[in-house]
C-alpha positions in Angstrom: 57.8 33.2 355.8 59.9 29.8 355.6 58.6 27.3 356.4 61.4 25.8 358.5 61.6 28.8 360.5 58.1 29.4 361.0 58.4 25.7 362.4 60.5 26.7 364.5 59.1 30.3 365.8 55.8 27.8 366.8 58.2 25.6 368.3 59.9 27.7 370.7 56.6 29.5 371.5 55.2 25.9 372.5 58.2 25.4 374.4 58.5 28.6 376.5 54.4 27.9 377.0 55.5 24.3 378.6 58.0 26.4 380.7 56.1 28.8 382.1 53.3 26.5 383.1 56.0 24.1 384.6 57.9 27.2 386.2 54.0 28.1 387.7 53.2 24.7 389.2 56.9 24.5 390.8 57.7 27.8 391.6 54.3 29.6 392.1 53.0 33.2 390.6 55.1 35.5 393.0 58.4 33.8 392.3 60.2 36.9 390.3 62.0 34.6 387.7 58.5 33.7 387.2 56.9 36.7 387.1 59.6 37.7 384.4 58.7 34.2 382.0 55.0 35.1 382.4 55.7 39.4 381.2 57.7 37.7 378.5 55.1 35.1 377.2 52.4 37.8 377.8 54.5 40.6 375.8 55.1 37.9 372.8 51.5 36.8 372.9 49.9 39.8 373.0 51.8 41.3 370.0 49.4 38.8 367.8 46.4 40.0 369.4 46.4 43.6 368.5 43.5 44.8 366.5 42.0 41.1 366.0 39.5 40.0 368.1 39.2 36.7 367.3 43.3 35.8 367.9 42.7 38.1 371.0 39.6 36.1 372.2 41.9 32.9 371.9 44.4 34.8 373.4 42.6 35.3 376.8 41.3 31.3 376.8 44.8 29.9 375.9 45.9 32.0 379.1 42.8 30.3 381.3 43.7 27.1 380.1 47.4 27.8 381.4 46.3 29.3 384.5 43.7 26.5 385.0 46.6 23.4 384.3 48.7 25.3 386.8 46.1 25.0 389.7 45.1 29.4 389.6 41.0 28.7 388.9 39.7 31.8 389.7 42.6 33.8 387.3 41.3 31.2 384.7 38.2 32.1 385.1 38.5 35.8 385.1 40.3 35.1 381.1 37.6 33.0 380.6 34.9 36.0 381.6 37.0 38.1 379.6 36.7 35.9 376.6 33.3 35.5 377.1 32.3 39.3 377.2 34.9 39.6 374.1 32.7 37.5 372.0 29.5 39.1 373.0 30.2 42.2 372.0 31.2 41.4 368.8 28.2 39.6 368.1 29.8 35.8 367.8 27.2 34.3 369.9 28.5 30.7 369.3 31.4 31.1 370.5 29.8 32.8 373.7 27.8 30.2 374.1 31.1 27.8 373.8 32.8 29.6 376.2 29.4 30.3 378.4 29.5 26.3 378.3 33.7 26.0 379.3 32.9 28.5 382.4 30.0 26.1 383.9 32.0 23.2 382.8 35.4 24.3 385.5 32.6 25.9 387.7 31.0 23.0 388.4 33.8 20.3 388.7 
């Protein structure tokens, strides 16, 4: 891939994540232009997850960290769960311990 244009690609996917998480805080979750950024970010996002755990893993903490900035702790923590059982299962108990340690971390602030 080019290098310019792969600068670009992770430019455009930073800026639509900036959007969506300043669209959530303004707008709120039910808003349907907001609903239609999130299916949009999701449907991007989740085409690198697909058969690779790890990127799919980081997949479901970038989304806590996005619903956690935005003020939805409990949907952050669901991801985080998720993440969290992910690794388990496949054995990388470092990074269940890591993410163990991120849960208490929100849980108890």
């Amino acid at each position: 891939m080019n290098v310019g244009l792969h600068y670009k690609r992770r430019l455009w996917i930073t800026t639509l994540e900036n959007l969506l998480i300043r669209e959530l805080k303004a707008k709120g979750s039910e808003d349907p232009e907001v609903k239609r950024l999130v299916v949009k970010w999701t449907t991007r996002e989740e085409e690198k997850v697909t058969n690779n755990f790890p990127v799919a893993i980081e997949f479901n903490r970038k989304v806590a960290r996005i619903y956690l900035t935005t003020g939805y702790l409990e949907a952050a923590l669901d991801k985080l769960r998720d993440a969290r059982d992910q690794a388990w299962h496949k054995h990388r108990i470092d990074l269940h311990k890591e993410i163990v340690a991120e849960i208490n971390k929100i849980e108890s602030d």
